[in-house]
N, CA, C and O atoms as CSV, one atom per row, in Angstrom:
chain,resi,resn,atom,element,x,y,z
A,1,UNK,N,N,23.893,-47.323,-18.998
A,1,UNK,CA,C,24.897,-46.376,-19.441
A,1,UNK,C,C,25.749,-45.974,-18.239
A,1,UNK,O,O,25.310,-45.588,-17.155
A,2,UNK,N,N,27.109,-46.130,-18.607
A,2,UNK,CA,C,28.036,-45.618,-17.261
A,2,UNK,C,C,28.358,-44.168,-17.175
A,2,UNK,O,O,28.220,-43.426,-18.147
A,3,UNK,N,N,28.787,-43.758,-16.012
A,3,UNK,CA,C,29.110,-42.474,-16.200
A,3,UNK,C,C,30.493,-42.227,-16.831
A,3,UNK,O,O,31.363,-42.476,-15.996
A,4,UNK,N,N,30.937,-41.877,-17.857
A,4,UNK,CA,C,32.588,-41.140,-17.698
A,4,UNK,C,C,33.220,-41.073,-16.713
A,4,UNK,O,O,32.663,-40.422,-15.829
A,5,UNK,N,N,34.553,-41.635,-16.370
A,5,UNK,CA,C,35.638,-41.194,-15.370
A,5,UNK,C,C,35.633,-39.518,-15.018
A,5,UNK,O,O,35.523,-38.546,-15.765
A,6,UNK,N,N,35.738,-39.586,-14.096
A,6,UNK,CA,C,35.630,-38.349,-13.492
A,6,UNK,C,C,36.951,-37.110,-13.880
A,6,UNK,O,O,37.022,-35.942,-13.498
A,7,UNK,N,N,37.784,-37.799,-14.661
A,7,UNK,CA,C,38.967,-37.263,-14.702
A,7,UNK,C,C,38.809,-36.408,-16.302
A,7,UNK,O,O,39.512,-35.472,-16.685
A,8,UNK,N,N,37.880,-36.943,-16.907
A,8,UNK,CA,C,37.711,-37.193,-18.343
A,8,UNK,C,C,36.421,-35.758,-17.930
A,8,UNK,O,O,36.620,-34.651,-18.431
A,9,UNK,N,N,35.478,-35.934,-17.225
A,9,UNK,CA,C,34.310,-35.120,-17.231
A,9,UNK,C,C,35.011,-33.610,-16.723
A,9,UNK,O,O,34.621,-32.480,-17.016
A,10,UNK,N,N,36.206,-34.019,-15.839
A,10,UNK,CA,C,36.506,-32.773,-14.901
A,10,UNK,C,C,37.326,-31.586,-16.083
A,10,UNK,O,O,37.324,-30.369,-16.271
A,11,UNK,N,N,37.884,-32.634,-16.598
A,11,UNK,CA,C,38.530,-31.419,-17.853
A,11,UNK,C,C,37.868,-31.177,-19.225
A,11,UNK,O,O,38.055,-30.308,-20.076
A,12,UNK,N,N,37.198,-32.023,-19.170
A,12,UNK,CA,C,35.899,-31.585,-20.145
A,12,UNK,C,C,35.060,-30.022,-20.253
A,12,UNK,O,O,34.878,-29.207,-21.157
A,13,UNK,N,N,34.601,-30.140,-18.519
A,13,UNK,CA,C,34.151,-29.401,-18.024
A,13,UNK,C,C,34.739,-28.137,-17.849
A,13,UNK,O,O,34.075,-27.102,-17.791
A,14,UNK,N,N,36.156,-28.194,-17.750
A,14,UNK,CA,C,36.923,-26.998,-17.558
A,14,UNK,C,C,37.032,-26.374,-19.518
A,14,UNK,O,O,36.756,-25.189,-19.707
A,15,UNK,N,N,37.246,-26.850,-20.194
A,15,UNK,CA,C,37.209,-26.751,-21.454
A,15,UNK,C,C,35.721,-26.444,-22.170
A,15,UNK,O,O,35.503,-25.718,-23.139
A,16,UNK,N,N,35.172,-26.897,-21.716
A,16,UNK,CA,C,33.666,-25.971,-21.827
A,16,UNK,C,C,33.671,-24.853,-20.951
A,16,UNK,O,O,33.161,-23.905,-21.548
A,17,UNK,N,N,33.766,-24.768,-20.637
A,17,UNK,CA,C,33.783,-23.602,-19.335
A,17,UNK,C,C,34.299,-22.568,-20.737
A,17,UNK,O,O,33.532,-21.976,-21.496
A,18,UNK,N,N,36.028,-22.571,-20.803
A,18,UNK,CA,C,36.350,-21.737,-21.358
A,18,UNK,C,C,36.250,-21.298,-23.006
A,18,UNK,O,O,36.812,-20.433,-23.678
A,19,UNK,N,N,35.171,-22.423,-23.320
A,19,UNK,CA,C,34.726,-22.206,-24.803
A,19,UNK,C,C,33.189,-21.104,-24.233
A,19,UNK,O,O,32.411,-20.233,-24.623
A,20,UNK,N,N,33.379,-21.557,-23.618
A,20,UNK,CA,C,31.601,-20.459,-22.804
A,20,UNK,C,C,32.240,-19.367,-22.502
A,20,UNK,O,O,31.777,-18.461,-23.196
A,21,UNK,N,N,33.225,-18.920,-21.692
A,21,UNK,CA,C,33.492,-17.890,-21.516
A,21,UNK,C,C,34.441,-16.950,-23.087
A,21,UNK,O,O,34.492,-15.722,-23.161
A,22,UNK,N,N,34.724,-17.378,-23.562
A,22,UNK,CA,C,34.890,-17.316,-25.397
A,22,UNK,C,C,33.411,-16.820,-25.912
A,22,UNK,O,O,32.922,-15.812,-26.421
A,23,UNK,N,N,33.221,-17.402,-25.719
A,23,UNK,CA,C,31.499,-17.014,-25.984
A,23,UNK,C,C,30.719,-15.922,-25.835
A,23,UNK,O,O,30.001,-15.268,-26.591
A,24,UNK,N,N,30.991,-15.872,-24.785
A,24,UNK,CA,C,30.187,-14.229,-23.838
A,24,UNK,C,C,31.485,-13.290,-24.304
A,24,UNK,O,O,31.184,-12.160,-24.689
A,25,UNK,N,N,32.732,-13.604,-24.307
A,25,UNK,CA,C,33.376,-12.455,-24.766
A,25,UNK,C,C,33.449,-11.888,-25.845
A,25,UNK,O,O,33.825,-10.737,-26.070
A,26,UNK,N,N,33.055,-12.755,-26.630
A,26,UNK,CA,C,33.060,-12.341,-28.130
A,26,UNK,C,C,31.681,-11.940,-28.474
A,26,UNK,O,O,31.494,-11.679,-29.662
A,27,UNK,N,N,30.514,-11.823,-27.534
A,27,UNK,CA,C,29.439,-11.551,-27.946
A,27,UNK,C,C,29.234,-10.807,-27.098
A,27,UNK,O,O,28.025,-10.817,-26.865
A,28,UNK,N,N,30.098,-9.690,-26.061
A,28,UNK,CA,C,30.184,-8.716,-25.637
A,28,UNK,C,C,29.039,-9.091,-24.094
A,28,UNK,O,O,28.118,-8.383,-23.686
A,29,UNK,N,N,29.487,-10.318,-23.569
A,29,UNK,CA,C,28.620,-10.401,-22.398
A,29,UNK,C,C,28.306,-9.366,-21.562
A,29,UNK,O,O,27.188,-9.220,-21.069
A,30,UNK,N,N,29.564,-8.389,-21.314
A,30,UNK,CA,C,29.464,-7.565,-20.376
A,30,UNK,C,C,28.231,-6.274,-20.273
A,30,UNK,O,O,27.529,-5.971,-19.309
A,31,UNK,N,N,28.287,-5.661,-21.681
A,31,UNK,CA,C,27.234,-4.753,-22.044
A,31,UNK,C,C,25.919,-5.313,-21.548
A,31,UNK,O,O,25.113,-4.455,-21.188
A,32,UNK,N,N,25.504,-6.679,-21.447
A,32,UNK,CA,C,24.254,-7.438,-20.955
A,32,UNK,C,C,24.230,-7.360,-19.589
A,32,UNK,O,O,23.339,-6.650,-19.121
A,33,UNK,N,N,25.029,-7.944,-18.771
A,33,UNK,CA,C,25.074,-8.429,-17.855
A,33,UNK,C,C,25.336,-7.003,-16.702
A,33,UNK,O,O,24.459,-6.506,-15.995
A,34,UNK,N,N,26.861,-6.546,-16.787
A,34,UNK,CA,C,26.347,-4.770,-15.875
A,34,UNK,C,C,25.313,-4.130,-15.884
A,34,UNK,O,O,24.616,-4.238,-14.876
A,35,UNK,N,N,24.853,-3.291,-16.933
A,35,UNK,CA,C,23.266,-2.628,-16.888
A,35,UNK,C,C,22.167,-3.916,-16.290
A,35,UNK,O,O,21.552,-3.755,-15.236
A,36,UNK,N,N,22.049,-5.025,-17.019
A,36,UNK,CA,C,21.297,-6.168,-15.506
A,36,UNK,C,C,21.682,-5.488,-13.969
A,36,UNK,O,O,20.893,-5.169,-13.080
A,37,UNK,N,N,22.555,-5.428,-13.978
A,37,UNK,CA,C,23.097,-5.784,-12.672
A,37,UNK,C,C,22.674,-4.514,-11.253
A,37,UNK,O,O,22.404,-4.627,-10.057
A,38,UNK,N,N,22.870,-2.900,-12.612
A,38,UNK,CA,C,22.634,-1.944,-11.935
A,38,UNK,C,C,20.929,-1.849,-11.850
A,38,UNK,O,O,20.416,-1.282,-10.885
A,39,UNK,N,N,20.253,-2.329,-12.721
A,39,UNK,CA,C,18.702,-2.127,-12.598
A,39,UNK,C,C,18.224,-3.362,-11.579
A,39,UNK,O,O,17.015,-3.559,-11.449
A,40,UNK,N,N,19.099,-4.116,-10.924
A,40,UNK,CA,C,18.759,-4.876,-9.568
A,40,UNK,C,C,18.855,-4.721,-8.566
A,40,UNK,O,O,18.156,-5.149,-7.647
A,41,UNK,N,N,20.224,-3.729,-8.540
A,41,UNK,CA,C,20.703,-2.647,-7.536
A,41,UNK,C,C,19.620,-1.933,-7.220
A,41,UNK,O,O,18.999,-1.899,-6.157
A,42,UNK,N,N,19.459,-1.425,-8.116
A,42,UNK,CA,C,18.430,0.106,-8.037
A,42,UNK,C,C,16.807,-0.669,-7.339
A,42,UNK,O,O,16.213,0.156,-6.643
A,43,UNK,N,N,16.326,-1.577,-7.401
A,43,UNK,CA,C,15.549,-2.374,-6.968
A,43,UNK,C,C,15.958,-2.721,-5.123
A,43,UNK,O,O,15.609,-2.128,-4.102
A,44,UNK,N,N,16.597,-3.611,-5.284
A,44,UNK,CA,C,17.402,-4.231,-4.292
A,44,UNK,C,C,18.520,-3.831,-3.765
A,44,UNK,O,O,19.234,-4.833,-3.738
A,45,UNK,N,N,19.140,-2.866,-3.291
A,45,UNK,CA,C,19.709,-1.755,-2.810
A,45,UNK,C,C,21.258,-2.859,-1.940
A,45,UNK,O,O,22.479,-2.699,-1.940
A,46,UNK,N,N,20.241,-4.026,-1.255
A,46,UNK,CA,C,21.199,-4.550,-0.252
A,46,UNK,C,C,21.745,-5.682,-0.963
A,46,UNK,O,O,22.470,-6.310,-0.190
A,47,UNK,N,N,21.699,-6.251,-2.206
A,47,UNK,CA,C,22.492,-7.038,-2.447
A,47,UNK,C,C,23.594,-6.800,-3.299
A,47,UNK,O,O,23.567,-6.006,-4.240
A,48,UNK,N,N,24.683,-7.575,-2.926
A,48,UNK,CA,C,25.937,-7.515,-3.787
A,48,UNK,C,C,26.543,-8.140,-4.566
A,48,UNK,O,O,27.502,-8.911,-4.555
A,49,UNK,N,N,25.480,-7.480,-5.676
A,49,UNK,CA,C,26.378,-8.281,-6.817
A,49,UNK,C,C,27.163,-7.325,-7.617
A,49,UNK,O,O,26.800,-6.158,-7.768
A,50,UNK,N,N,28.200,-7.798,-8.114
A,50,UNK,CA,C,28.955,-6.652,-8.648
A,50,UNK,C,C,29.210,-6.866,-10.190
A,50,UNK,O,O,29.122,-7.757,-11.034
A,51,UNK,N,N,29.558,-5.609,-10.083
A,51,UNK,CA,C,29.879,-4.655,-11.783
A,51,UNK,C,C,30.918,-5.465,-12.455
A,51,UNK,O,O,30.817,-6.585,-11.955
A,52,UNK,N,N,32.010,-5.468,-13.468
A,52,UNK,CA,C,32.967,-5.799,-13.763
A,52,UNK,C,C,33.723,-4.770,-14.832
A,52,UNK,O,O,32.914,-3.913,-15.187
A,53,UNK,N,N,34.715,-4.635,-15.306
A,53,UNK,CA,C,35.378,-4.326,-16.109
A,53,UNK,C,C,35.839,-5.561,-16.614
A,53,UNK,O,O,36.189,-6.550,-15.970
A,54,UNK,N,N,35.789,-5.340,-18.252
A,54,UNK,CA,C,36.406,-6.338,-19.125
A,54,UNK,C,C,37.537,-6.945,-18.384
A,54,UNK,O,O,37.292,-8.027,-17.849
A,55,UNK,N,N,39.040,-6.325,-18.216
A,55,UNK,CA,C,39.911,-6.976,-17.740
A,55,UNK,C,C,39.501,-7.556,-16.373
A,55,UNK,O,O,39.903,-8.712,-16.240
A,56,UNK,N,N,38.987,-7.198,-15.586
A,56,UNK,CA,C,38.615,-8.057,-14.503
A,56,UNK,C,C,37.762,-9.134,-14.536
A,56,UNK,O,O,38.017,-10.033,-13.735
A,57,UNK,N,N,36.789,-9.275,-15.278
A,57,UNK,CA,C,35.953,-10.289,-15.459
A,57,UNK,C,C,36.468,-11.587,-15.977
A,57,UNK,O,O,36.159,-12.682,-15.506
A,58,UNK,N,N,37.377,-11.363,-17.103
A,58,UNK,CA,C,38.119,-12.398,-18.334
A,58,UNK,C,C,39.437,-12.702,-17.571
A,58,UNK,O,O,40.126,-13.693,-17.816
A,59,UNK,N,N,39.778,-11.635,-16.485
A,59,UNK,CA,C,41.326,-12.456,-15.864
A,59,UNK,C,C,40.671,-13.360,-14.835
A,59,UNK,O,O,41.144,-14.489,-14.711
A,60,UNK,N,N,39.371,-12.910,-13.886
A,60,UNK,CA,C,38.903,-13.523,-13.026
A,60,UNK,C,C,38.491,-15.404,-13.665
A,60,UNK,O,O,38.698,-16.463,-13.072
A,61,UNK,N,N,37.869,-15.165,-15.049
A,61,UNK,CA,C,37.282,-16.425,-15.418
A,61,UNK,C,C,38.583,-17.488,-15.893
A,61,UNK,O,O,38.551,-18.719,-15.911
A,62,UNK,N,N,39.327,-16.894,-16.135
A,62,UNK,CA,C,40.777,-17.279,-16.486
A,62,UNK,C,C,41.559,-17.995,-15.537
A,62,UNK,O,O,42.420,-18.846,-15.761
A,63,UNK,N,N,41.042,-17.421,-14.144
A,63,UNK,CA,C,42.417,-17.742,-13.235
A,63,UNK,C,C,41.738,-18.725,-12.783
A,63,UNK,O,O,42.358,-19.558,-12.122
A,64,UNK,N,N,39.984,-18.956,-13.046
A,64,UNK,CA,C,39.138,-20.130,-12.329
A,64,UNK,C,C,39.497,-21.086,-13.239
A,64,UNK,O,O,39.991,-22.159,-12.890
A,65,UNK,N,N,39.241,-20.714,-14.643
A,65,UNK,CA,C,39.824,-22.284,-15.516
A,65,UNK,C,C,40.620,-22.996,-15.598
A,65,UNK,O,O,40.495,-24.219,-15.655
A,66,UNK,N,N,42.189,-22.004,-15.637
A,66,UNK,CA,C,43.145,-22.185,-15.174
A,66,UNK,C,C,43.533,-23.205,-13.880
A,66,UNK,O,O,44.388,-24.071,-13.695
A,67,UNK,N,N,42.627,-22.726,-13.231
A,67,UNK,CA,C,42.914,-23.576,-11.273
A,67,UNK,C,C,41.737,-25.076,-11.649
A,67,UNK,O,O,42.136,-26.084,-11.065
A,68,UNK,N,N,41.076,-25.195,-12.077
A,68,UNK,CA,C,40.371,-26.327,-13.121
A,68,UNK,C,C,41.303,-27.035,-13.357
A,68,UNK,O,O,41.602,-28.056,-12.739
A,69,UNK,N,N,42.026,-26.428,-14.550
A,69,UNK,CA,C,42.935,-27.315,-15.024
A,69,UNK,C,C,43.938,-28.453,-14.167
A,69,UNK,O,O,44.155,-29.663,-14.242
A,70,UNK,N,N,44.408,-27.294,-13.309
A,70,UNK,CA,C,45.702,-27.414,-12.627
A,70,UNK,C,C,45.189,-28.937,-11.694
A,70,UNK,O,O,45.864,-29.954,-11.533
A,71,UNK,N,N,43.608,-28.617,-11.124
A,71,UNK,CA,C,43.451,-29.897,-10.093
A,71,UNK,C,C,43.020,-30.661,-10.608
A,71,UNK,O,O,42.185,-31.348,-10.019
A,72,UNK,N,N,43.466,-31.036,-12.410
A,72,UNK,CA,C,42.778,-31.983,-12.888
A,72,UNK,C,C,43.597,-33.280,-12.769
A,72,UNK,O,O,43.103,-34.343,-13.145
A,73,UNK,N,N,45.333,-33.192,-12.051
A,73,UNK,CA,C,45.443,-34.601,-11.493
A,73,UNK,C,C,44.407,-35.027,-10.633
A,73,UNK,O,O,43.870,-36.094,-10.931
A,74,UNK,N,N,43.907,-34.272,-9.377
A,74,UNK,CA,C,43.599,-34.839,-8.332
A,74,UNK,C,C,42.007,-35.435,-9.140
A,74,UNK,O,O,41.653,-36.550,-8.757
A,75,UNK,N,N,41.478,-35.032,-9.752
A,75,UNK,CA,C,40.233,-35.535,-10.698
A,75,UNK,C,C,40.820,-36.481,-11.470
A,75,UNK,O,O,39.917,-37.099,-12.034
A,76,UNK,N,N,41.878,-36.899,-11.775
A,76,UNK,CA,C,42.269,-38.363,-12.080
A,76,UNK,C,C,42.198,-38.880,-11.403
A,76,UNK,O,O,41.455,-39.850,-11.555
A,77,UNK,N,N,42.638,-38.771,-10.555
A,77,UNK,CA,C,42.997,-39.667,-8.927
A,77,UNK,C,C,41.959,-40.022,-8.374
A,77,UNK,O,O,42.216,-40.753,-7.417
A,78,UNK,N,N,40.375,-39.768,-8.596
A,78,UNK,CA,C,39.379,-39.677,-8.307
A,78,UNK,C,C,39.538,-38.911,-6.993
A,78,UNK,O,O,38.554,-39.384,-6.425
A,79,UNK,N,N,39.870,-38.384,-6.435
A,79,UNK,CA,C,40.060,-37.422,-4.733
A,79,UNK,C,C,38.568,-37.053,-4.438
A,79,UNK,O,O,38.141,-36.014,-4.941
A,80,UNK,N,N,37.864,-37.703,-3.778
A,80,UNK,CA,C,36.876,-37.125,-2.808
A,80,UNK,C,C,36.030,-35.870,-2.559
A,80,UNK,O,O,34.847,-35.532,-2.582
A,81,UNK,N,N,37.494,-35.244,-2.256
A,81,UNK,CA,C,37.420,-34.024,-2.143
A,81,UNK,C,C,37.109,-32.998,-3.338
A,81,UNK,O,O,36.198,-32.171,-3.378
A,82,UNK,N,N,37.844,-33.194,-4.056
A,82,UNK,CA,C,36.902,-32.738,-5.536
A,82,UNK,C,C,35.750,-33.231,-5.870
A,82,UNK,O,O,34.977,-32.379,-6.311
A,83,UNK,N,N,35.212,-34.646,-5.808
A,83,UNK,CA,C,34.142,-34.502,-6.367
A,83,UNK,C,C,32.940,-33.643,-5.558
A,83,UNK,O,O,31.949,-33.127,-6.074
A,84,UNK,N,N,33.323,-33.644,-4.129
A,84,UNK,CA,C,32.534,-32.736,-3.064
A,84,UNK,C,C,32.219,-31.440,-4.190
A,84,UNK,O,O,31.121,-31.225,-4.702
A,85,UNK,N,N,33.622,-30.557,-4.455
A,85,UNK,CA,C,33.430,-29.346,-5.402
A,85,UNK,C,C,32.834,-29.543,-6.488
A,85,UNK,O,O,32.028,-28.714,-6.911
A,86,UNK,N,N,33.132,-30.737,-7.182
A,86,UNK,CA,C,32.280,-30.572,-8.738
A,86,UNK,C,C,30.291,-30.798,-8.446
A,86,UNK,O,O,29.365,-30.685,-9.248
A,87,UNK,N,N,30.295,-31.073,-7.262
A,87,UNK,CA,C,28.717,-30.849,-7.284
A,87,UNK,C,C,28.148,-29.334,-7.409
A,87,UNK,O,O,27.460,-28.910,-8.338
A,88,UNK,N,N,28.602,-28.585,-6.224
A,88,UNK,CA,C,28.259,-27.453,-6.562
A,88,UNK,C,C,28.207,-26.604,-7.756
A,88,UNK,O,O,27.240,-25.958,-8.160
A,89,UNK,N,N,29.687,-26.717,-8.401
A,89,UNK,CA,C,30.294,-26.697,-9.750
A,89,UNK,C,C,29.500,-27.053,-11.310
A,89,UNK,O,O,29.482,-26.655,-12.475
A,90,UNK,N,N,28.884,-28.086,-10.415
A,90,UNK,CA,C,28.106,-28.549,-12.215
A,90,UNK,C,C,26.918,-28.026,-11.804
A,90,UNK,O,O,26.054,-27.876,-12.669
A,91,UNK,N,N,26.664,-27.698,-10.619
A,91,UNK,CA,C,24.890,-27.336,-10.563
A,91,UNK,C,C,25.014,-26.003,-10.976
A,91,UNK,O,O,24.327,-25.663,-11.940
A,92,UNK,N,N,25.701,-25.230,-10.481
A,92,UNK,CA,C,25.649,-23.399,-10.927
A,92,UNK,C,C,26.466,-23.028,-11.655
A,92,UNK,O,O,26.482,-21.802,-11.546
A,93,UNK,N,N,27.300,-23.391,-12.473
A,93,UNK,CA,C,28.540,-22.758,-13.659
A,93,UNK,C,C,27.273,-23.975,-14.953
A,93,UNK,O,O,26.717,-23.495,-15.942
A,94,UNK,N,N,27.172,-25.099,-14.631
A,94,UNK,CA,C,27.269,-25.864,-15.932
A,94,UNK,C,C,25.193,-25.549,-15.898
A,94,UNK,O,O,24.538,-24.756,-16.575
A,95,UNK,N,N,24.816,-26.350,-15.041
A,95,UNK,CA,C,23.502,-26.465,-15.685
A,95,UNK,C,C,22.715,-25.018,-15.072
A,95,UNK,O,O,22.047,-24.328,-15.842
A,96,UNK,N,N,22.834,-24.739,-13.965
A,96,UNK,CA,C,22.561,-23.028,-14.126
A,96,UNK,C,C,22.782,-22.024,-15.048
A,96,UNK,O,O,22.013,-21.434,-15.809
A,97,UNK,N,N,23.858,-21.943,-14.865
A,97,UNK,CA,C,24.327,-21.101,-15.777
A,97,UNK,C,C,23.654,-21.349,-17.137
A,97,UNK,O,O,22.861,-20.432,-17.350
A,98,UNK,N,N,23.675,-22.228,-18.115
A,98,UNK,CA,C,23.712,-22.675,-19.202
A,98,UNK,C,C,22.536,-22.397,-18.880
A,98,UNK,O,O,22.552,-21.166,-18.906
A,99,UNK,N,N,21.248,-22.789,-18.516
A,99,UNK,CA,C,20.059,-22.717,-18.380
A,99,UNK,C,C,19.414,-21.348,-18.313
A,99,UNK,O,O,18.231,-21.119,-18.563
A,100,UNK,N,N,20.611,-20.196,-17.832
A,100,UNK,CA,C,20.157,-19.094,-17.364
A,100,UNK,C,C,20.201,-18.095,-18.565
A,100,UNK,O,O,19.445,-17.127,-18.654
A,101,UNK,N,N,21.543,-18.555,-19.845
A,101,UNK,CA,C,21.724,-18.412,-20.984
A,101,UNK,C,C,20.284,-18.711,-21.595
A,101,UNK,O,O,19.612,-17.696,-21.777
A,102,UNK,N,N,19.790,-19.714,-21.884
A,102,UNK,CA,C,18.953,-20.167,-22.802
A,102,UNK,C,C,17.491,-20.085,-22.359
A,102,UNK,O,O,16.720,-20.473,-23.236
A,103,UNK,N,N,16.790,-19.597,-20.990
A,103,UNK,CA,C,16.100,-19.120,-20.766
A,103,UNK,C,C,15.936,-17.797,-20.977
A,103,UNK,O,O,14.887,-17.360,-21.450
A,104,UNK,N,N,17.011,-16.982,-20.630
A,104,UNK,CA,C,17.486,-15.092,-20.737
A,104,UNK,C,C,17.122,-14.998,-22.271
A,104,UNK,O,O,16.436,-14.025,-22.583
A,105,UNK,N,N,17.523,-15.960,-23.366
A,105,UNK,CA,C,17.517,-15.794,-24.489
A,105,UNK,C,C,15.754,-16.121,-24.903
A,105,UNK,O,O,15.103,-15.486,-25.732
A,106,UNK,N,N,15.379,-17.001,-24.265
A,106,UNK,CA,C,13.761,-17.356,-24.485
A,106,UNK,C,C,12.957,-15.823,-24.166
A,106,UNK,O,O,12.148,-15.333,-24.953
A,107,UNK,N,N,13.277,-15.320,-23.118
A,107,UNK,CA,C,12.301,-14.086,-22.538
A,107,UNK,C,C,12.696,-12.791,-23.549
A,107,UNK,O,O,11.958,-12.260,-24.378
A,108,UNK,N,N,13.704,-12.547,-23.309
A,108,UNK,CA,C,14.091,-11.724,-24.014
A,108,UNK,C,C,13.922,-11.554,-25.876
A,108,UNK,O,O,14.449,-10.660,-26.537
A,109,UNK,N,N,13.080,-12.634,-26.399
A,109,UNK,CA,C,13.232,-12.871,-27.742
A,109,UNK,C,C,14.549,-12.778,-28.711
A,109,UNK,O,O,14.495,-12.677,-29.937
A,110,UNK,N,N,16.050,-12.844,-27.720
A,110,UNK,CA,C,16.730,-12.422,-28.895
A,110,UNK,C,C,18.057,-13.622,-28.250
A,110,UNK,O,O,17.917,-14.378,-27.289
A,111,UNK,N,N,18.977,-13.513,-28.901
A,111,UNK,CA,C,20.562,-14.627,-28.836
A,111,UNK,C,C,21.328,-13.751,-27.799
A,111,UNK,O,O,22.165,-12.912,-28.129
A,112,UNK,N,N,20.927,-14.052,-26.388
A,112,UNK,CA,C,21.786,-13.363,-25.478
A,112,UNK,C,C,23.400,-13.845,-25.201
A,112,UNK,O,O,23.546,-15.047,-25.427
A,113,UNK,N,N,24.423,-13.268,-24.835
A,113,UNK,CA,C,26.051,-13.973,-24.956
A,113,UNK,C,C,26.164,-14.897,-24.081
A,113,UNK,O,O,25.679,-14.774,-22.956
A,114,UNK,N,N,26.745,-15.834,-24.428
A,114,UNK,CA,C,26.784,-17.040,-24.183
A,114,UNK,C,C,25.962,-18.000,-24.465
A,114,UNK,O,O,26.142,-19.065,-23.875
A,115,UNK,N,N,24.787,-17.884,-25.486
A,115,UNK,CA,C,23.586,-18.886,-25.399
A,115,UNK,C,C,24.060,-19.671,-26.507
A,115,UNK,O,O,23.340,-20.578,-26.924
A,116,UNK,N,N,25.382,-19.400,-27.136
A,116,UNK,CA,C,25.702,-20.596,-28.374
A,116,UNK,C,C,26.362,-22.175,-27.738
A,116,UNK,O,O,26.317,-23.351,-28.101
A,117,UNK,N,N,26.925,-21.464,-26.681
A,117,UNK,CA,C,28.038,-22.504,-26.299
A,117,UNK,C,C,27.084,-22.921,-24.830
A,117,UNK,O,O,27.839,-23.179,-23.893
A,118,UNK,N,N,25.468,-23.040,-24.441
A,118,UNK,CA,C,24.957,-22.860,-22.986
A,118,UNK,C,C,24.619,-24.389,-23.058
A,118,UNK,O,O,24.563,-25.114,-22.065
A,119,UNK,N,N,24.338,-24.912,-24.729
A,119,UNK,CA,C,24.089,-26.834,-24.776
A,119,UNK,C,C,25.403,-27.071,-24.582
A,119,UNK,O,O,25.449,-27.726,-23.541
A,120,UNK,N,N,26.493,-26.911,-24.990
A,120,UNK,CA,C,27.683,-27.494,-24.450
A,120,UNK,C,C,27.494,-27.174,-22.544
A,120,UNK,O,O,27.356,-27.946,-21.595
A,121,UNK,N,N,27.529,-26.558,-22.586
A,121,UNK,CA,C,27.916,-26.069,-20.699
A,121,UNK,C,C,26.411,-26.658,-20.225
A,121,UNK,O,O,26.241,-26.364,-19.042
A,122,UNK,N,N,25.444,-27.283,-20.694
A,122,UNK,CA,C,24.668,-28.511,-20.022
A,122,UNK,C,C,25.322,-29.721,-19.842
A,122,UNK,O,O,25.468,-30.345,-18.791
A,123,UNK,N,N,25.682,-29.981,-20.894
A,123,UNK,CA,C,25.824,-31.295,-21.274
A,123,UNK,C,C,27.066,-31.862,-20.306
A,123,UNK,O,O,27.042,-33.021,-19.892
A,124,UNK,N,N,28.359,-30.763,-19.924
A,124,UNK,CA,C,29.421,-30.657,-19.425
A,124,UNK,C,C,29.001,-31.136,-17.883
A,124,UNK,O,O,29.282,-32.123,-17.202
A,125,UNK,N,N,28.047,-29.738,-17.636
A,125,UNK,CA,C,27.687,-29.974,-16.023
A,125,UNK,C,C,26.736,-31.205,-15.639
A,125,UNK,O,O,26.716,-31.662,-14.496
A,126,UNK,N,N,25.771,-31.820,-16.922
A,126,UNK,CA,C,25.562,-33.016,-15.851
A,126,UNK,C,C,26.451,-34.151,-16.260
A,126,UNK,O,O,26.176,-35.231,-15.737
A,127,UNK,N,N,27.369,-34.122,-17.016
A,127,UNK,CA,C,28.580,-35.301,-16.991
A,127,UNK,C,C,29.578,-34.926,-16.010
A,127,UNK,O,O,29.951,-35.927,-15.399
A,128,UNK,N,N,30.080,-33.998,-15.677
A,128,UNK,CA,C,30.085,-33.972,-14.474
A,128,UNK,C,C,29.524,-34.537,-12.680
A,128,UNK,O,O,30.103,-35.097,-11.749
A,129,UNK,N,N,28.237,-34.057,-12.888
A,129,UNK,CA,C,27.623,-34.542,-12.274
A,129,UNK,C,C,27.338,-36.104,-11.902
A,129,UNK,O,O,27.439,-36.709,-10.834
A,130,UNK,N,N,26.979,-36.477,-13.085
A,130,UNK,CA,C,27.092,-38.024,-13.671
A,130,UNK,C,C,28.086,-38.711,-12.786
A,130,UNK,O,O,27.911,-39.564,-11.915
A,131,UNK,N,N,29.422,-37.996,-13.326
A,131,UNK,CA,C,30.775,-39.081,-12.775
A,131,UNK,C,C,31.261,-38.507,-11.329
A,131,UNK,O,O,31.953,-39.248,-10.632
A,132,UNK,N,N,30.907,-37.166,-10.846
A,132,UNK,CA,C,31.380,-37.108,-9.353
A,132,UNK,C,C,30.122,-37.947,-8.745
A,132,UNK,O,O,30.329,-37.919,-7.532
A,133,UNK,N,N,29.220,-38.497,-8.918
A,133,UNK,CA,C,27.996,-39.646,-8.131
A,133,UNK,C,C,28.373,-40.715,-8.193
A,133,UNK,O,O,27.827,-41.415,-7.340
A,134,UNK,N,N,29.302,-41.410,-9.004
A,134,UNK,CA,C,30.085,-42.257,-9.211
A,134,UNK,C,C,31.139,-43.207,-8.298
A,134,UNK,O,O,31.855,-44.041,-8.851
């Protein structure tokens, strides 16, 4: 089995991305994920992870998909240099992430946001993966 062109996986990937982030918004990710965030704080005092407000979170994920999009000539072009980024990229947005969905949802006994769209955002990040090894 070959991998997909990399050009084909890279906007794939960006298009899952933003069906995932569709996902968590419409299933109110944020209410989950802040209160997480402050009961880790309150634990762990020195790390920084931060809070969000709706508009900041959804313009932030926006302007990343968006910039996805935009370098999806150079992911035609096969460029090097991107596939350098889509490693990191498919390991912690696609199969982290997605994994972190559908585990969160295992412990927790219940359908945490984002866990509808977290088999798409696998499947994305190791075709990804797949074709930046390529």
């Amino acid at each position: 089995m070959t991998a997909m062109p990399f050009g084909v996986a890279w906007v794939g990937f960006a298009l899952v991305v933003a069906i995932h982030v569709a996902d968590e918004a419409v299933h109110d990710f944020l209410s989950v994920y802040n209160p997480s965030v402050r009961a880790i704080r309150a634990r762990v005092p020195f790390l920084p992870i931060p809070t969000f407000s709706f508009p900041v979170w959804i313009g932030g994920l926006a302007a990343g998909i968006a910039l996805l999009l935009a370098l999806s000539p150079l992911a035609f072009a096969g460029d090097p240099r991107l596939r350098l980024v889509a490693w990191p990229l498919a390991i912690v947005v696609g199969l982290g992430n997605g994994m972190g969905h559908l585990i969160g949802s295992a412990l927790k006994r219940q359908r945490m946001p984002g866990v509808y769209s977290a088999p798409l955002l696998l499947a994305a990040g190791a075709a990804l993966l797949a074709s930046a090894a390529c």
